[in-house]
Each structure stands twice: as structure tokens, then as C-alpha cells.
C-alpha positions as CSV (number, residue, x, y, z in Angstrom):
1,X,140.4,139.4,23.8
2,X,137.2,141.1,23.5
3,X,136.5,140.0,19.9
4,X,137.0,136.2,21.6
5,X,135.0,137.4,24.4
6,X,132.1,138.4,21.5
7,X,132.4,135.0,19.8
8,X,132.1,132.8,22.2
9,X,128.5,134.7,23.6
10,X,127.5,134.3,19.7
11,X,128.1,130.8,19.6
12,X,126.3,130.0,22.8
13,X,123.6,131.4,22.0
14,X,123.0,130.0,18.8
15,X,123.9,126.4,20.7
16,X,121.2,127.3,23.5
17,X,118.9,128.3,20.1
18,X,119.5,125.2,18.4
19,X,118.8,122.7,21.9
20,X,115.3,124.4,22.0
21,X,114.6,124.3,18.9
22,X,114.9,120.6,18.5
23,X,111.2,119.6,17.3
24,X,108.8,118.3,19.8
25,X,108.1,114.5,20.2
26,X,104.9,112.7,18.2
27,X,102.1,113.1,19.4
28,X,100.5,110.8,22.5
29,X,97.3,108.9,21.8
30,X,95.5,107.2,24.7
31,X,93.9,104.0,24.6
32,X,90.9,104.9,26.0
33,X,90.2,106.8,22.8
34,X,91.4,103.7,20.8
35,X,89.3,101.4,22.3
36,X,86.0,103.4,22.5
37,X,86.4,104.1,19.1
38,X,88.4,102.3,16.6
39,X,86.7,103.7,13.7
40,X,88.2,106.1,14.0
41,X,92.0,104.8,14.1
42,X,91.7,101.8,11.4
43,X,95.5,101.6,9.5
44,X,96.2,104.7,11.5
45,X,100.0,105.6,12.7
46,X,99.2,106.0,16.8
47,X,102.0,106.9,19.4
48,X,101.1,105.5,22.8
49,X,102.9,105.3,26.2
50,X,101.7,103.1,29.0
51,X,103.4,100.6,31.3
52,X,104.1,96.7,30.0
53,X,101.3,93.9,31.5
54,X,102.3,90.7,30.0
55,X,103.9,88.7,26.8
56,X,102.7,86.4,25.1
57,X,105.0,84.7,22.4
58,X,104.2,83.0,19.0
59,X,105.6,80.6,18.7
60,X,106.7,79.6,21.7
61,X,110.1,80.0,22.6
62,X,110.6,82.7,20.1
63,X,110.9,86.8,20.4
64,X,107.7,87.2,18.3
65,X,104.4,87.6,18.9
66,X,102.1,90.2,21.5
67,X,102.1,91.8,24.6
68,X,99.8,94.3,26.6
69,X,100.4,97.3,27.6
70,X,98.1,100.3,29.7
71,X,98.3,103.6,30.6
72,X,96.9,106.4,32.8
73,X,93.4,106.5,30.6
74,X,92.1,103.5,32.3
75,X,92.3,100.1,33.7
76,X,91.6,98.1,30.5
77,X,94.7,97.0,28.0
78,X,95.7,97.1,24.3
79,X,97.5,94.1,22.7
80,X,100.3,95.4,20.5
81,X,102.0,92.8,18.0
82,X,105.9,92.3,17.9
83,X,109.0,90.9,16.2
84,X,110.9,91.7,19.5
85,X,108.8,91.3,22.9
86,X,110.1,93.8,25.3
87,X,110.6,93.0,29.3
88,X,107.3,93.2,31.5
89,X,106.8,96.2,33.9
90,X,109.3,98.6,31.7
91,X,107.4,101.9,30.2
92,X,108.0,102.4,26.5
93,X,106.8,104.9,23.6
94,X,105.1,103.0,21.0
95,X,104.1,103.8,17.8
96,X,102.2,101.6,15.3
97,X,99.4,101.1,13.2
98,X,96.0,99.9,14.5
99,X,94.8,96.8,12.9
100,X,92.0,94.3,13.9
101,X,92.4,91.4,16.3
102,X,93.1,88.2,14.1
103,X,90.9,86.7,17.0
104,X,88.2,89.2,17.3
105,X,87.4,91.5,14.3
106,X,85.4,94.1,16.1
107,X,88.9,95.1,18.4
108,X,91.4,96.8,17.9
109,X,95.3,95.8,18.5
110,X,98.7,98.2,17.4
111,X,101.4,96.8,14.5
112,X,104.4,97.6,16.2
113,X,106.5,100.1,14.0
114,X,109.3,101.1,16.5
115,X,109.5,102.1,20.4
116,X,111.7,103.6,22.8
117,X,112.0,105.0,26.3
118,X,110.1,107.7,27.0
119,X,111.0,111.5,26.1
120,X,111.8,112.9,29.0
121,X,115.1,111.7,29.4
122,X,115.9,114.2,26.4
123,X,114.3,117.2,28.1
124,X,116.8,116.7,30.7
125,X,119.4,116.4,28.5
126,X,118.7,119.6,26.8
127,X,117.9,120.9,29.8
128,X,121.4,120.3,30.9
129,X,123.2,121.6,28.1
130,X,121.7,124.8,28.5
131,X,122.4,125.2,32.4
132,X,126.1,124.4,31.3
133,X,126.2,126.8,29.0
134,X,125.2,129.5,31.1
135,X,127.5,128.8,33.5
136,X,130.2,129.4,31.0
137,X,128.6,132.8,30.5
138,X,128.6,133.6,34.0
139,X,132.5,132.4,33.7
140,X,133.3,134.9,31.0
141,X,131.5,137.2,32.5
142,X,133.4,136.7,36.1
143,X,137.0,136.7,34.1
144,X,136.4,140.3,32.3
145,X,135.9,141.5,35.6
146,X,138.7,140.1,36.6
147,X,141.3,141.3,34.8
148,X,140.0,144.6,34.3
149,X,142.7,147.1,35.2
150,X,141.7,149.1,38.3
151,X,142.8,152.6,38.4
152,X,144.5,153.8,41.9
153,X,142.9,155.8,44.0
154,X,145.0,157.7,46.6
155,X,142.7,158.1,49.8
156,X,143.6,161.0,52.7
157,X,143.3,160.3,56.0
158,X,143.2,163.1,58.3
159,X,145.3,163.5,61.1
160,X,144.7,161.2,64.0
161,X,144.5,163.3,67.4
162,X,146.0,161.4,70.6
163,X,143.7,162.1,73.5
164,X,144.7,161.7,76.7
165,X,142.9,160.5,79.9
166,X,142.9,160.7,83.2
167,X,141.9,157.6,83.9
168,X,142.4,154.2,82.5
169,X,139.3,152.8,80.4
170,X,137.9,149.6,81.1
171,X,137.0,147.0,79.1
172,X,133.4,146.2,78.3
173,X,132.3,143.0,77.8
174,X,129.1,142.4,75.3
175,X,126.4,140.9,76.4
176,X,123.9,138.5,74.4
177,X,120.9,138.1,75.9
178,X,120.0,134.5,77.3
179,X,117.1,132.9,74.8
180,X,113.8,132.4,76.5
181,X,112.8,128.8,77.6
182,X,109.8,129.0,75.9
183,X,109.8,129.0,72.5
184,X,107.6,127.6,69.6
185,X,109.0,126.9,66.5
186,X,107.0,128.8,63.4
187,X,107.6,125.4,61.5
188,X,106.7,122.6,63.8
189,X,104.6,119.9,62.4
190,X,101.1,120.3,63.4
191,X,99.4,117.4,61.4
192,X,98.0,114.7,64.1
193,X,98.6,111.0,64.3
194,X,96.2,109.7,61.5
195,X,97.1,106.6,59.4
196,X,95.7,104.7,56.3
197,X,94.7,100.8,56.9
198,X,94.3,99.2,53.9
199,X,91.7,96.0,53.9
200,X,90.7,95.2,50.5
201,X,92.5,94.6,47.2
202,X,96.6,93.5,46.7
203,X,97.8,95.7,49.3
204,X,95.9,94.2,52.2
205,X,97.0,94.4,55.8
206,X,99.0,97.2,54.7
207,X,99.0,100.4,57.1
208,X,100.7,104.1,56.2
209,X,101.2,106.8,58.7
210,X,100.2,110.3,57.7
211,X,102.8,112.7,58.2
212,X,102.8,114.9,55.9
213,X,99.8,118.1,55.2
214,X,99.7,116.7,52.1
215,X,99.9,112.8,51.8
216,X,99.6,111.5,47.7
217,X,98.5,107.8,47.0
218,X,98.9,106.2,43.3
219,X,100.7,103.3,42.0
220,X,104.4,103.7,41.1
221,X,104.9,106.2,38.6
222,X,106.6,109.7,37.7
223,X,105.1,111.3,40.9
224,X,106.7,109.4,44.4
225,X,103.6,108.8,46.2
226,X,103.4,108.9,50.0
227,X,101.3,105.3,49.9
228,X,102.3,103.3,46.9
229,X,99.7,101.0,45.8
230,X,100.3,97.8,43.1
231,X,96.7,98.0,42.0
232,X,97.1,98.0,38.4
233,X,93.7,99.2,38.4
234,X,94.5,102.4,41.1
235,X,95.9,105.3,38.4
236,X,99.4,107.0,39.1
237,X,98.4,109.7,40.4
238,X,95.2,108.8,42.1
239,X,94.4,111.1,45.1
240,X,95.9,113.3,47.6
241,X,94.7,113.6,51.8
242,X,95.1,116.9,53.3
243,X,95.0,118.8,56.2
244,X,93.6,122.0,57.1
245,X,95.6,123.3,60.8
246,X,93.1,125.9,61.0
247,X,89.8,123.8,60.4
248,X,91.8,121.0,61.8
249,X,90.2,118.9,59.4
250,X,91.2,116.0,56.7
251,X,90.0,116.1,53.2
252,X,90.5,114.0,49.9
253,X,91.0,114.8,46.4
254,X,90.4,113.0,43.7
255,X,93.3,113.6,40.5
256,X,92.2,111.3,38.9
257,X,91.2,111.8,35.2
258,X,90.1,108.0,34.5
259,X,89.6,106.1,37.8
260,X,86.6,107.4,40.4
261,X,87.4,108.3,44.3
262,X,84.6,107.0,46.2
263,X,84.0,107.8,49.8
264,X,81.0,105.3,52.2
265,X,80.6,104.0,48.3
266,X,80.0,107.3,47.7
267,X,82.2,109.1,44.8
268,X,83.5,112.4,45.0
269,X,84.0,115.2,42.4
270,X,86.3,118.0,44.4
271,X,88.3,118.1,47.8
272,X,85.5,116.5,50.0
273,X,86.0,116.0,54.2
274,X,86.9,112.5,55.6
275,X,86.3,111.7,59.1
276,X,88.0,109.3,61.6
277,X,86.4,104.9,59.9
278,X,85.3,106.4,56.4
279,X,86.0,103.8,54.2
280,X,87.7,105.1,50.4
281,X,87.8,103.0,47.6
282,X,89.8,103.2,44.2
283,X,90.1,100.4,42.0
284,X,90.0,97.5,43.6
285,X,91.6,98.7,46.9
286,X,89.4,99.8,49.7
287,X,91.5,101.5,53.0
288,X,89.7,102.6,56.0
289,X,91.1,106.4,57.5
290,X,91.3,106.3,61.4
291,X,92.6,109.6,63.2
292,X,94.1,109.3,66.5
């Protein structure tokens, strides 16, 4: 039993060793770095990953031909070229070469060599695996315990001694004390009414309510923002409003590594204060903050 015991922890962890040791995926390139300098990536083998714009088939009517895609580096696209056009708004991993636009010899567009979803539906999986196998461990584990022989052990009681009593006992009653009526939770919400009315860009007419200390904004991505833009311009994770209970104060962030936060037209660098009508821009979409 415990030789079976013994092989089974050997052979998960050389399974958990294996899972984590399955190699890393290629490289990301952005296209930023593509477009500002494609020098530097003529006939080169780039992976990229970035959210799908448009087709555009050639010939007509067929599968073939190019479509654009962009990712979180900026607003601007790369045309990749195709024997199989994939559906718009998916997000693949592509990898390709970079060749020259047949229509424009100074930019570059990707040779499609192959693509698939991106990688972290794998992480999971492996991620997975392992949690699975560690609950088998924990099951082993539980079963030697189990059926472990207990020895017997005799316990002595000493001798109970009646006492008698002159008078009958009576029975008590435990007594909770009554909560107070006044009472303030620890965890109550303490962010005031303050909402986000958006005027410009394809969102317009748009308002959000903030109720959150920390409300994020960004198009639809990885991270489920609070108020989900369809800017394409606007990156995925573009900015976050706080709120300080103590200052009682809202600020803005900018997490942006590619798109500018601006403020009254003015951009900002780290967690800067907004007041009750500033005006924020990102992109294309302009929203006005009013606090209550």
C-alpha cells in the first residue's frame, strides 16, 4: 500500500514538472515598432496579437486576400495578407513575415504564415491540471490518515460524588444582550453620487454612474471595464477614476502606454484630481465628470 502510495506522489510530480515545463509561447511584436521602423523587420518572422478591423477579399467572392488588424500599441493598423480571411472583431495570434505593400513600397504589411487564438487559454489549461493534481494529493494524503490503525486508549474517570441539596436549583436562562440601534457598518459604501456623461465620439449621449472607489474605462478587452467604450481609438485599458474617502476627492489615472489622458485639453502623466464639469478626453471620446 505504501509503495502505491510512493508511486503515485512520483508520478504526479513529474506530471506537474512536465505541465510547467512546456516551453513558453513566441515572442509578441507590436506594431507600433513595425510601423515606425520597418527596416528593421524586412523578411522578418513577427508574432503579433491585436483585434481584427476589416477584410478585404481578392478576388472578390473568394477567401483570399487582406485584412487589418490593431493592437494595444496604438490606434493605427497593419494589413496582413491571407489565403483564409478570418471573421472581423475576433482576436488572433499571428505570425508572418513582413514584406512591402504591393501598393506602397515604403510600408510595411505581414505574409500570413499561421495564427490561432491567443495563449492564454493554455495557461489555464495547465493551470488546471495542476490544481487537479493536487487535489489527488491532498486525497491520498486524507486516505492514509484514514485507515491508519488507532491504538486504544483506556481513559479513568474518577468517581462521581452525588451532592445533595437542600433546596431545589433553578433554572437560568442566558441572556444575549439586545444589539444597539445605532450601528454603522465598517463596510458601507462611502463613494458619493458622481457619474460620467459622455458628449463626443461613438458613445455619445451615453451616461455611467460611479459606484465603485475605483471605476476603470477602456474598450472591451481582457480587463471588464466599469464604462466600456467602442472607440477603436480609446486603448483597453485606458484609465481608472478614484476616490479618496479621506480627501474626499476624485482623481484620474492614465494606464495607458500608447493613448494620452487629457484633462481641460490638458494631458496628464500620474493620478491627477478632477473636479465636478472637467471635461477628459481619450481618443476620440470626450466625457464631462459631474459630482452630485
Amino acid at each position: 500500500m505504501k509503495r502505491t502510495i510512493a508511486r503515485s506522489a512520483i508520478f504526479l510530480v513529474i506530471l506537474l514538472i512536465g505541465i510547467f515545463s512546456q516551453p513558453a509561447d513566441a515572442k509578441q511584436d507590436w506594431i507600433l515598432d513595425i510601423l515606425n521602423n520597418p527596416s528593421r523587420y524586412w523578411n522578418t518572422t513577427v508574432t503579433i496579437v491585436g483585434d481584427i478591423l476589416a477584410v478585404n477579399p481578392n478576388p472578390a467572392g473568394t477567401t483570399r486576400g487582406t485584412y487589418t488588424v490593431m493592437d494595444d500599441s496604438c490606434p493605427r493598423n497593419l494589413a496582413v495578407q491571407t489565403r483564409d480571411l478570418p471573421q472581423v472583431g475576433r482576436q488572433l495570434r499571428i505570425t508572418g513575415i513582413v514584406i512591402t505593400d504591393p501598393n506602397n513600397a515604403n510600408v510595411p504589411m505581414i505574409k500570413e504564415l499561421e495564427r490561432s487564438s491567443p495563449s492564454f487559454f493554455s495557461n489555464k489549461t495547465y493551470l488546471l491540471i495542476a490544481v487537479v493534481a493536487a487535489l489527488l494529493i491532498l486525497v491520498i494524503v486524507f486516505v492514509i490518515l484514514a485507515t491508519r490503525p488507532k491504538k486504544a486508549v483506556e481513559t479513568v474517570r474518577p468517581p462521581q460524588r452525588q451532592t445533595t441539596y437542600s433546596q431545589p436549583i433553578e433554572a437560568t436562562r442566558l441572556h444575549t444582550p439586545s444589539p444597539t440601534a445605532d450601528k454603522t457598518s465598517l463596510y458601507s459604501s462611502n463613494v458619493p453620487n458622481a457619474k460620467v456623461i459622455i458628449e463626443k465620439g461613438d458613445d455619445a449621449g451615453k451616461e455611467y454612474s460611479i459606484t465603485n472607489p475605483i471605476t476603470t474605462i477602456g474598450r472591451r478587452g481582457m480587463r471588464k471595464n466599469d464604462v466600456e467604450l467602442t472607440d477603436d481609438t480609446v486603448s483597453k485599458t485606458q484609465a481608472s477614476i478614484m476616490y479618496d474617502p479621506v480627501a474626499d476627492q476624485f482623481s484620474i489615472k492614465n494606464e495607458s502606454t500608447s493613448n494620452p489622458t487629457m484633462i481641460n485639453d490638458q494631458a496628464i502623466t500620474g493620478l491627477t484630481p478632477l473636479k465636478s464639469n472637467d471635461t477628459v478626453k481619450m481618443g476620440k471620446t470626450v466625457f464631462r465628470f459631474r459630482r452630485a
